[in-house]
C-alpha positions as CSV (number, residue, x, y, z in Angstrom):
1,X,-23.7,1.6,-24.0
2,X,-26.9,0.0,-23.2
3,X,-26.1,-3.8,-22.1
4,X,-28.4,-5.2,-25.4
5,X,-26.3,-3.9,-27.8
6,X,-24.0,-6.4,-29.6
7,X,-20.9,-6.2,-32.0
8,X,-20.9,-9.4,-34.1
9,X,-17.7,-10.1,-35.9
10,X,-17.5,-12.8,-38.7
11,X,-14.0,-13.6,-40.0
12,X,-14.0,-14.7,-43.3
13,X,-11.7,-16.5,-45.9
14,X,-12.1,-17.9,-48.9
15,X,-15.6,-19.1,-48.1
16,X,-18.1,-20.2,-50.4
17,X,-20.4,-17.6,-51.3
18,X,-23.9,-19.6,-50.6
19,X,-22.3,-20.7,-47.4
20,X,-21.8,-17.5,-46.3
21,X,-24.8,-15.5,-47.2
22,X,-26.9,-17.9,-45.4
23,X,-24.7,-16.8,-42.4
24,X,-25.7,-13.0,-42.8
25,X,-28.6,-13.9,-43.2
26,X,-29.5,-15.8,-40.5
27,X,-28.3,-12.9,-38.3
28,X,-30.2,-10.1,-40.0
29,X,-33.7,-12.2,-40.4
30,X,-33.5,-12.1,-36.3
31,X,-34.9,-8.7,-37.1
32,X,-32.3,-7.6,-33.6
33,X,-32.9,-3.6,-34.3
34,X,-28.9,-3.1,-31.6
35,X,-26.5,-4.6,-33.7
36,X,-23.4,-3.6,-35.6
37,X,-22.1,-6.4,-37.5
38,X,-17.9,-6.4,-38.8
39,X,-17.5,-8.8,-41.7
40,X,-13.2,-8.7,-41.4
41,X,-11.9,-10.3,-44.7
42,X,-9.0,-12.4,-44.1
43,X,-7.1,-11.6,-47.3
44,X,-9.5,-12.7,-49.1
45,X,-10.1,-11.8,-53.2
46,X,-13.9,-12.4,-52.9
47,X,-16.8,-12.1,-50.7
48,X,-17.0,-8.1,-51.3
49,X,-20.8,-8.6,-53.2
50,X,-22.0,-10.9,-50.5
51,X,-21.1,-8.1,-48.2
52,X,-22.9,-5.7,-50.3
53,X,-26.1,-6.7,-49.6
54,X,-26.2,-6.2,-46.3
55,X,-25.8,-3.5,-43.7
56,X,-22.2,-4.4,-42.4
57,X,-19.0,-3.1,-42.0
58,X,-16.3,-4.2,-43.9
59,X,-12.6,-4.8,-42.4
60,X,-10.1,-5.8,-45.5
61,X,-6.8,-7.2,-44.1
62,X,-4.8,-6.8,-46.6
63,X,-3.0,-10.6,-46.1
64,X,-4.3,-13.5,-45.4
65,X,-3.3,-13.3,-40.9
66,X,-5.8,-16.0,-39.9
67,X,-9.0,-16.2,-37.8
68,X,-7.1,-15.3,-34.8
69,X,-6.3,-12.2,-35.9
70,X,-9.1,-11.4,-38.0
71,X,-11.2,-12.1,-34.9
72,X,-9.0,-9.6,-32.4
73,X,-8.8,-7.1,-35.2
74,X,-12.7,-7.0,-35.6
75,X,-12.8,-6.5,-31.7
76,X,-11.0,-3.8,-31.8
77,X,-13.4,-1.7,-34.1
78,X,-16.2,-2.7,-31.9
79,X,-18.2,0.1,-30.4
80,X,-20.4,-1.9,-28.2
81,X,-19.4,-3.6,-24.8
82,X,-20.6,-7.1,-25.8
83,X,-19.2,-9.2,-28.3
84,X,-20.4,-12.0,-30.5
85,X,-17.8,-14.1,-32.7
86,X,-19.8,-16.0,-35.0
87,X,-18.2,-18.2,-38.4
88,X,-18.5,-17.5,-41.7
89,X,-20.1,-21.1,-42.3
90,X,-22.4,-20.3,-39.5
91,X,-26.3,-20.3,-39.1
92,X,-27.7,-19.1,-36.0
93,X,-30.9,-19.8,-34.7
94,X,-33.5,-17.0,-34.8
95,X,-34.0,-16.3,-31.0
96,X,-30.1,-16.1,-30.5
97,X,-30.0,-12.2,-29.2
98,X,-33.3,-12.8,-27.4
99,X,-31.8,-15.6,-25.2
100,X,-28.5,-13.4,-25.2
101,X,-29.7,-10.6,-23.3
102,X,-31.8,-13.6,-20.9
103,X,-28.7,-15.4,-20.0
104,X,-26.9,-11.9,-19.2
105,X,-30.0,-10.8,-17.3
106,X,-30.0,-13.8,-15.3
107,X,-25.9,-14.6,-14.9
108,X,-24.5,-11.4,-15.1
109,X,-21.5,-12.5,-13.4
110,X,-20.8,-14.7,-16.4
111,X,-18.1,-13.5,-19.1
112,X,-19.0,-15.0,-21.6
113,X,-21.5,-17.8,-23.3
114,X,-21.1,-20.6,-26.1
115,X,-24.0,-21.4,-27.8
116,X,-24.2,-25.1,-28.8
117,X,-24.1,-26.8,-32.4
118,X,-27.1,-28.8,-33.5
119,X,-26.1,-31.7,-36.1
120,X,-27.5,-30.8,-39.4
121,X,-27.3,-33.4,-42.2
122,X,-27.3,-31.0,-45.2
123,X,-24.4,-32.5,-46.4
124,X,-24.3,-35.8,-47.7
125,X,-20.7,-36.7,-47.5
126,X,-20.3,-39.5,-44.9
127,X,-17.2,-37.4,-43.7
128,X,-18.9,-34.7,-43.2
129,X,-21.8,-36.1,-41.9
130,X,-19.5,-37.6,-39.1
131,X,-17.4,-34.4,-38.4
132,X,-21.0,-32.4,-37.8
133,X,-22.2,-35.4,-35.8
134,X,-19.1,-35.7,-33.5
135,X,-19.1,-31.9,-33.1
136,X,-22.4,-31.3,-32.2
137,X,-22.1,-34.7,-29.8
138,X,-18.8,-33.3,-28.3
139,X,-20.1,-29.3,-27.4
140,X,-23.6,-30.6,-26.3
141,X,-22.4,-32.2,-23.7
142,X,-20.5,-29.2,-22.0
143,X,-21.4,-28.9,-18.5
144,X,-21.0,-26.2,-16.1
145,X,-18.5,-24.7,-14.7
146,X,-17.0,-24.8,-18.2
147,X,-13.4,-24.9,-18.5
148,X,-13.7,-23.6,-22.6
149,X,-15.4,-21.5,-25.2
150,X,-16.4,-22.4,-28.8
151,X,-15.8,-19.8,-30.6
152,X,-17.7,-20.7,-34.2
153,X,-20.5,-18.8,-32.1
154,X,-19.4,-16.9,-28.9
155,X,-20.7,-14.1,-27.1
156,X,-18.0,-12.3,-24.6
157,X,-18.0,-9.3,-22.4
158,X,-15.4,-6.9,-24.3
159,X,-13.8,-6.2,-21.4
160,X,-13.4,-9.9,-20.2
161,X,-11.9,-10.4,-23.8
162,X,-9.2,-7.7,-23.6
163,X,-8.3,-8.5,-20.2
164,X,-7.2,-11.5,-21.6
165,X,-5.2,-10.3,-24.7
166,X,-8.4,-11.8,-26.6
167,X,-7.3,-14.6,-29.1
168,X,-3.8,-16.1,-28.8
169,X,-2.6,-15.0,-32.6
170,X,0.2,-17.6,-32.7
171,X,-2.4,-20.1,-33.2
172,X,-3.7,-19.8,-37.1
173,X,-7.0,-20.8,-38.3
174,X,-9.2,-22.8,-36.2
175,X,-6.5,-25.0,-35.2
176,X,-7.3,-24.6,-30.8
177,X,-7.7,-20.7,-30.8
178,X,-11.0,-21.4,-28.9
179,X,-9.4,-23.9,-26.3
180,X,-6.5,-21.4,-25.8
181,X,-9.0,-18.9,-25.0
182,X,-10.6,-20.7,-22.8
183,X,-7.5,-21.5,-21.2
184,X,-6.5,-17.7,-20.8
185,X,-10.0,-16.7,-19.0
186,X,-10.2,-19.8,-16.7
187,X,-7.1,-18.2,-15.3
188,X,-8.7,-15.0,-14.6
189,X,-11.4,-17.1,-13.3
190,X,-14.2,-15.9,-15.4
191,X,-16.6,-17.8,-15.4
192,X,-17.8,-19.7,-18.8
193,X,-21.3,-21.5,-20.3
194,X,-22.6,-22.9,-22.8
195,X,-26.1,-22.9,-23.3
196,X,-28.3,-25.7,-25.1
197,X,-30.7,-23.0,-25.6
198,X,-29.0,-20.8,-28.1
199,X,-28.1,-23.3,-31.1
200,X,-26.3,-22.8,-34.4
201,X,-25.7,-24.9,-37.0
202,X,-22.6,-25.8,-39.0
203,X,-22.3,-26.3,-42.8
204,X,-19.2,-27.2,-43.0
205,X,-17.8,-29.8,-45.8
206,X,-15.2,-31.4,-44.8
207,X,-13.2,-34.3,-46.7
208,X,-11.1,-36.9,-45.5
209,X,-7.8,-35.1,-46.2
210,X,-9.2,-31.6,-44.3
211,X,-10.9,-33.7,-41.3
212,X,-6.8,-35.6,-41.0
213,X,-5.7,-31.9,-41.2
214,X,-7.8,-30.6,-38.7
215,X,-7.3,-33.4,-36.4
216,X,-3.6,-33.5,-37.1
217,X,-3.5,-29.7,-36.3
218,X,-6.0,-29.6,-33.5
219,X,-4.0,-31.7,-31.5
220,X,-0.6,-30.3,-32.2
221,X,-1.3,-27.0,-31.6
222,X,-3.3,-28.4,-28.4
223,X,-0.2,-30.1,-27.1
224,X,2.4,-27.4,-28.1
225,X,0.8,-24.4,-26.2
226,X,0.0,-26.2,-23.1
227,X,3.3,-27.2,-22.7
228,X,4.6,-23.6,-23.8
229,X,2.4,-22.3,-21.4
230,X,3.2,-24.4,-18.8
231,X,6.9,-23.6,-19.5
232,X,7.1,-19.8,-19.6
233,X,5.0,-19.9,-16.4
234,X,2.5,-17.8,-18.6
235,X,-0.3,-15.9,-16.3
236,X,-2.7,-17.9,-18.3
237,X,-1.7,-21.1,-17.1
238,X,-4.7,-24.2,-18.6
239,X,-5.9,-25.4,-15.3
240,X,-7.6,-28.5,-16.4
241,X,-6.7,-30.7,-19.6
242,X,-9.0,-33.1,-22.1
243,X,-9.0,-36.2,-20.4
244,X,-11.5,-38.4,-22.5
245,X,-8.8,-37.0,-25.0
246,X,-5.8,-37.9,-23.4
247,X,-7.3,-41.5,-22.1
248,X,-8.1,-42.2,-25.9
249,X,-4.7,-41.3,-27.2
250,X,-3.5,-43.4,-24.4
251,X,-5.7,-46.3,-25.7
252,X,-4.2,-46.1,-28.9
253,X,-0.7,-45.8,-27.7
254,X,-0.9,-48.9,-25.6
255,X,-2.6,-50.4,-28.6
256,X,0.2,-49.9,-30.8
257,X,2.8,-50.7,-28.1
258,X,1.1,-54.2,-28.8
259,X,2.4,-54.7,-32.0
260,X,6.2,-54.5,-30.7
261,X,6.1,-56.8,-28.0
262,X,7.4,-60.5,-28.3
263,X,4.3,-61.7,-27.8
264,X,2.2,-64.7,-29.4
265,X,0.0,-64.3,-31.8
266,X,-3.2,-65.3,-29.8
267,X,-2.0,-62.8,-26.7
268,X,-1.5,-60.1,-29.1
269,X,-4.7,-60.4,-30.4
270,X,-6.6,-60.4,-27.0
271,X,-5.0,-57.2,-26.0
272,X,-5.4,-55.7,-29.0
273,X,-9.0,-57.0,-29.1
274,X,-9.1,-55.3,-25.5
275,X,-7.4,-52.4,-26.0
276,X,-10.0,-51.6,-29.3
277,X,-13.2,-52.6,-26.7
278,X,-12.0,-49.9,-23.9
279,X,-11.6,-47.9,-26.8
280,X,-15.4,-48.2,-27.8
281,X,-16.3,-48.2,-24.4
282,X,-15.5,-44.6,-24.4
283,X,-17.3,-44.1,-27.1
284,X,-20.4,-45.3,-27.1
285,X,-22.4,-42.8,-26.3
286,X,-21.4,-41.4,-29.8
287,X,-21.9,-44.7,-31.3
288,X,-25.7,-45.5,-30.1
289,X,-26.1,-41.2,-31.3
290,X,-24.9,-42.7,-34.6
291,X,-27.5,-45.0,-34.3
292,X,-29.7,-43.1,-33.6
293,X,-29.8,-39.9,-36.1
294,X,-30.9,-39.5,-39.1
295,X,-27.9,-39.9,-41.3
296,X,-26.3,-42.1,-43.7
297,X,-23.5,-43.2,-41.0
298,X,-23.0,-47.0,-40.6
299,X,-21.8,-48.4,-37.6
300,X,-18.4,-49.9,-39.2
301,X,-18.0,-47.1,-40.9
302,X,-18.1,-44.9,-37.5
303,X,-15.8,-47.5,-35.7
304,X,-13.4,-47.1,-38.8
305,X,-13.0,-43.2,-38.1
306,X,-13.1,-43.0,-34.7
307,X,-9.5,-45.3,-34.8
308,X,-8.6,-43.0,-37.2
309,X,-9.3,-40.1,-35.6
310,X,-7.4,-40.8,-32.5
311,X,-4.5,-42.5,-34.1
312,X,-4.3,-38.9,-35.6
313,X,-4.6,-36.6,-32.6
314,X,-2.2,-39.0,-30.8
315,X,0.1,-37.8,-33.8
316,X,-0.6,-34.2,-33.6
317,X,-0.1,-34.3,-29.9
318,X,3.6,-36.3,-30.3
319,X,4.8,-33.7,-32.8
320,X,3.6,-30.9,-30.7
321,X,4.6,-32.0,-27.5
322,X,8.0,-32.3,-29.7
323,X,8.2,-29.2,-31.1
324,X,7.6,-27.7,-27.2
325,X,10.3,-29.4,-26.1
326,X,12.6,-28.6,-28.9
327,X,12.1,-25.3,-28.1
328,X,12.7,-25.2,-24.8
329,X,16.2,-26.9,-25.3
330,X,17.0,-24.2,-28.3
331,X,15.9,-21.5,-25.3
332,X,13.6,-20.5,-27.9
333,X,10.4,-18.6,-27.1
334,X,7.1,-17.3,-29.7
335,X,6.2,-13.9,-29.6
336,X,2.7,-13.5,-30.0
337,X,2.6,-11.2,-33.8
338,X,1.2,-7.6,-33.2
């Protein structure tokens, strides 16, 4: 097939309707005449008059198998030799195919390319607001040679991708299915990019129990497959590991290790008073962003959910780390589900 065409696959699940017509779209007003696009239903009851509207084809699973799945089922109908993963609650920017076939034209030993999130303050729920900041912070700053994907908007050779075994489908939702792919084609030593050129944005609502769930899960399932990995001696062994992630949840360790030492009062408040300033220090690029944007985000506020946000992926990663090592001792090993 000629190298411009592109199969673009949308899992979808129980997403708001609004949400994701804007996501179709956005891809169909690029007025891109070599597409196919593969809207795969994840068990969901809805979504079919959306659908409707548009030229796609429709995948109906007929249980809800998660994004995973949905995502390496859509693959598999694909007819063209690139692929482009792209969220229901996704909008892509209107050149996105045009600087596709660019990047391939000019880095055609690349496998695959992220594009990168752009903060959008459509929502004005301060949680929100500060998941879509932190997001868009976190991928923007992606350099090269990357050592992950993002796979709310990917594009991937489709033979990269099944070279791989494509998404890891032990992993459900969006709980570190991207990382683990990553993981998987850094070991084949593909090479991986994001580019700032090709932007998407990101309605996504989130509240304060779904951003401690994601973290939560994030992290667990993070922790849990590296060590599994690591332990079965997998071919797709991670190479590198989150280190401003690790260092943080360090931080925060150290921080609460304060609390439980016999201590005075006025030396557990200097290292606690340290501990939160190194803390910060790491942050502060995201801090003077918060500053600097255009949203309803206080400083204090930020401060507030930063703590909390790493007090919970220091969490996730304990229980997963955990729940590695428990199977390991029980000699038991996950099959990935067909």
């Amino acid at each position: 097939m000629t190298n411009g065409y592109y199969s673009v696959i949308i899992p979808v699940y129980n997403q708001s309707e609004a949400i994701f017509k804007k996501c179709l779209q956005s891809i169909y007003s690029t007025r891109y005449p070599f597409l196919e696009v593969i809207v795969v239903n994840d068990g969901s009851a809805s979504h079919q008059a959306v659908v409707k509207q548009f030229s796609c084809q429709i995948v109906n699973l007929p249980e809800h198998r998660g994004s995973s799945f949905a995502r390496n089922t859509g693959a598999k109908k694909a007819q063209y030799a690139r692929l482009v993963f792209v969220d229901s609650d996704v909008v892509i920017c209107e050149n996105y195919f045009q600087k596709l076939n660019e990047f391939f034209d000019q880095r055609s030993d690349y496998c695959c390319v992220s594009a990168t999130p752009v903060f959008d303050n459509y929502d004005s729920n301060l949680i929100s607001q500060y998941y879509n900041l932190r997001f868009a912070y976190y991928f923007s700053r992606m350099g090269e040679p990357a050592h992950t994907v993002l796979s709310s908007c990917l594009a991937i050779k489709k033979d990269c991708f099944f070279s791989v075994s494509g998404f890891d489908q032990r992993v459900p939702s969006s709980f570190a299915d991207d990382i683990i792919l990553g993981w998987r084609l850094d070991s084949k030593e593909y090479r991986l990019a994001f580019d700032s050129q090709m932007s998407f944005r990101h309605l996504k609502t989130v509240t304060f129990f779904g951003l401690a769930r994601n973290l939560f899960l994030h992290s667990y399932y993070y922790a849990k497959y590296f060590l599994i990995y690591r332990f079965s001696k997998s071919p797709y062994l991670p190479s590198v590991v989150n280190r401003e992630a690790a260092w943080n949840a360090a931080l925060m360790a150290m921080l609460i290790t304060v609390f439980f030492l016999p201590l005075a009062g006025f030396y557990k408040l200097l290292l606690t008073l340290i501990f939160l300033l190194l803390i910060l220090i790491n942050y502060r690029r995201f801090l003077r962003l918060v500053s600097l944007k255009k949203n309803s985000l206080s400083l204090g506020f930020s401060v507030v959910v930063i703590l909390f946000e790493i007090l919970t992926l220091l969490c996730g990663s304990i229980f997963g780390i955990s729940k590695a090592l428990i199977n390991r001792v029980m000699h038991k090993e996950e099959e990935e589900p067909k």
